[in-house]
C-alpha positions in Angstrom: 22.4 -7.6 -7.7 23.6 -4.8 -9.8 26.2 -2.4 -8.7 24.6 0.5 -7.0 21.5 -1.5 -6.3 21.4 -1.9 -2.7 18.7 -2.5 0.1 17.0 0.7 0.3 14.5 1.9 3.2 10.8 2.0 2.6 8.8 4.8 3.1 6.3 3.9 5.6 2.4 4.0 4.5 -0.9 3.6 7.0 -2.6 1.6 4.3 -0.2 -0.2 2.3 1.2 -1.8 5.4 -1.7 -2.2 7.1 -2.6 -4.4 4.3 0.5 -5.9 4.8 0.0 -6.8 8.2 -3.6 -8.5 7.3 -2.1 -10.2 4.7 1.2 -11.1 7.0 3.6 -10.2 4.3 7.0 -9.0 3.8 7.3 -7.4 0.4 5.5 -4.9 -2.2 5.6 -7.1 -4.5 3.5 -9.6 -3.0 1.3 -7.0 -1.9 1.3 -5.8 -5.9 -0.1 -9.1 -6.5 -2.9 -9.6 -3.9 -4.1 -5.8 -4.9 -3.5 -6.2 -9.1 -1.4 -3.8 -9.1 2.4 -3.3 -10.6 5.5 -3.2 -8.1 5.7 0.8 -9.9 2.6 1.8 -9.2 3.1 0.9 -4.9 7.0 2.6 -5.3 4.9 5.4 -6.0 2.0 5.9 -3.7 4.7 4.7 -1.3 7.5 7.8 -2.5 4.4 10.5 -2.7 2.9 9.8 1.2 -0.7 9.2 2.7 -1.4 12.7 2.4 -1.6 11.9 -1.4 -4.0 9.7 -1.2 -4.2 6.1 -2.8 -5.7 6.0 -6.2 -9.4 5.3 -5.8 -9.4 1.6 -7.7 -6.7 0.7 -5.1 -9.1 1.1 -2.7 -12.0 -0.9 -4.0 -9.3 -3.3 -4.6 -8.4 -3.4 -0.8 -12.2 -3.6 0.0 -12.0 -6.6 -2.2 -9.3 -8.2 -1.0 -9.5 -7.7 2.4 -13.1 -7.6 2.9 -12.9 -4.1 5.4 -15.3 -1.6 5.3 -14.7 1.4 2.7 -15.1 4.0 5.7 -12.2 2.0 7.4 -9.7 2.4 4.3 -10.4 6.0 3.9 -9.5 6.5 7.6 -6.4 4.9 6.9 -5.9 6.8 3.8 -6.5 10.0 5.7 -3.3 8.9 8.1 -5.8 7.3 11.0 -7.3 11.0 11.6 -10.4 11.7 11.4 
């Protein structure tokens, strides 16, 4: 590991670790992988909050993956309120 490059806290996230949990995971990047995503692209929905939203093709990709309904994603996306 590079000097400066530490463990750092994640930012909690209703739907990326929800997916997590289904998926009984531990990292993003795996995560990255189930969802064909790039390890970036989580950092930032991650960084910018549920309030921002998850980019639409992340959640037909979740629908895919995980076979949930959309209705149950966006409830997820919208923090679990509703």
């Amino acid at each position: 590991m590079k000097k400066g490059q530490g463990k750092r806290e994640v930012v909690p996230h209703v739907v990326l670790d929800s997916v997590k949990s289904y998926f009984k995971i531990d990292s993003d990047r795996e995560l990255s992988k189930i969802l064909g995503v790039l390890p970036s692209g989580i950092s930032k929905v991650r960084k910018k909050g549920s309030a921002n939203g998850v980019p639409a093709e992340w959640i037909i990709a979740i629908h895919k993956a995980t076979n949930w309904p959309i209705a149950r994603i966006e409830f997820l996306c919208a923090g679990g309120k509703k």
